[in-house]
N, C-alpha and C positions, 0 to 999 in steps of 0.2 A: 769574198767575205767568209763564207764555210769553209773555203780551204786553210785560211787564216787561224778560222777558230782551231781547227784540227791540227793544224800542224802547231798551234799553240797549246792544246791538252795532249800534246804528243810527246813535247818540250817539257814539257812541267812534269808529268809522268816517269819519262825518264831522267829527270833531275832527281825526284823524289827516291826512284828503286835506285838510285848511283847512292845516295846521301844515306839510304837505309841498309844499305851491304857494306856502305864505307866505313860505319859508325857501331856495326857489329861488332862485339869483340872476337876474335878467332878463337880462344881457347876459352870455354865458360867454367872451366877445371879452377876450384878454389882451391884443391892441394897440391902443393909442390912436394917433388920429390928433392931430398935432397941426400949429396954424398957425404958416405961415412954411417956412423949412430948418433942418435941424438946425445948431445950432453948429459942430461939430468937422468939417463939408466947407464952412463958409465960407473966402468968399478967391479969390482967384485960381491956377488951376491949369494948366500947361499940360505938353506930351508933350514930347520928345525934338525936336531941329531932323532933320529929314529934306530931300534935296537932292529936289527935284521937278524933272527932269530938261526937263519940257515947259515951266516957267516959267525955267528957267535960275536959281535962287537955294533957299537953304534956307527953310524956314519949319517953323511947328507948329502944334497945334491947340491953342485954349483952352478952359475953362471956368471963368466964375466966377462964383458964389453969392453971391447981398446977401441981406439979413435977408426978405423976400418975394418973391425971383424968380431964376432961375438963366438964364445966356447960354450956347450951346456952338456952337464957331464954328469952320471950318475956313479956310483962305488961300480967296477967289477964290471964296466959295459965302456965301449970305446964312444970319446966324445962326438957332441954333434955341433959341430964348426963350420961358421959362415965366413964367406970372406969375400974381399969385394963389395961390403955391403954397401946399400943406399936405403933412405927409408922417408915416410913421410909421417905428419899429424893425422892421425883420426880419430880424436874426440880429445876429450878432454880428460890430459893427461895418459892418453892413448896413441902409442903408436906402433905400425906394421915397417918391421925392417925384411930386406930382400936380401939372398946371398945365394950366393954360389958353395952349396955341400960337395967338399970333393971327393966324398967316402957314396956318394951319389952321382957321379964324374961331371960334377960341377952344374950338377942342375941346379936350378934358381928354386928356392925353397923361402918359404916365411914364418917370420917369426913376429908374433904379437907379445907386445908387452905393455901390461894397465900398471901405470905406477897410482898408488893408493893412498900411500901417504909416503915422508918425504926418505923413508927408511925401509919401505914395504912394497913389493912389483908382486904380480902375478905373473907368469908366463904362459903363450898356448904356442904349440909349433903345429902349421899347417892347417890353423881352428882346433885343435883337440888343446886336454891341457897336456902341460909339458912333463908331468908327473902322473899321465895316466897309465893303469897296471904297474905300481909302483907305488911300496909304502912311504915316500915321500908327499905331505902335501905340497899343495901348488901356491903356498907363499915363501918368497924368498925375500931374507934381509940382510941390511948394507954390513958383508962383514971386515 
């Protein structure tokens, strides 16, 4: 009769840990990563005309996003281009794209972008903003 019982809480025990690893889910990751850029920062964007007193003329900075790879480019300095990208959601109306800089021999580099309203993104490359040491500010719009 005790061995009965024992090999009965022994049964039910390991039913229990089978049905509680079964019903785990393996990945508790709510973001996906997904290929390419997101939609809604495609396009061409660029900042405000700022007069740069040392070139004598105004300009601004660009960036623009195609379906697999994003340019961001200041007057008079060579662009900084991802390619390859993939990217995911991170908040709301927030997202980090991944890319391969090949002027960095293809290291994986990121790029954050807060879109703010439906004409207006920030941009940060690598957490700094993207217009930092540069009289460009760091809003750009849909030009």
């Amino acid at each position: 009769m005790k061995i009965k019982k024992i090999f009965l809480l022994a049964m039910l025990s390991g039913t229990l840990v089978s049905v509680g690893t079964l019903t785990n889910p393996a990945n508790a990751s709510a973001h996906t990563w997904w290929d390419g850029t997101p939609t809604n920062v495609r396009g061409y964007w660029r900042t405000r005309q700022v007069y740069i007193p040392a070139y004598g003329f105004s300009t601004h900075a660009a960036f623009k996003a195609k379906s697999h790879s994003v340019t961001f480019a200041y007057t008079q300095a060579a662009p900084f281009q991802l390619t390859n990208t993939y990217w995911r959601k991170t908040g709301a109306h927030s997202y980090t794209i991944h890319g391969a800089w090949a002027a960095d021999y293809g290291v994986d580099h990121r790029l954050t972008v807060k879109k703010l309203s439906k004409n207006v993104i920030r941009i940060y490359i690598d957490g700094s903003r993207s217009t930092k040491s540069t009289p460009f500010p760091n809003k750009f719009y849909r030009g």
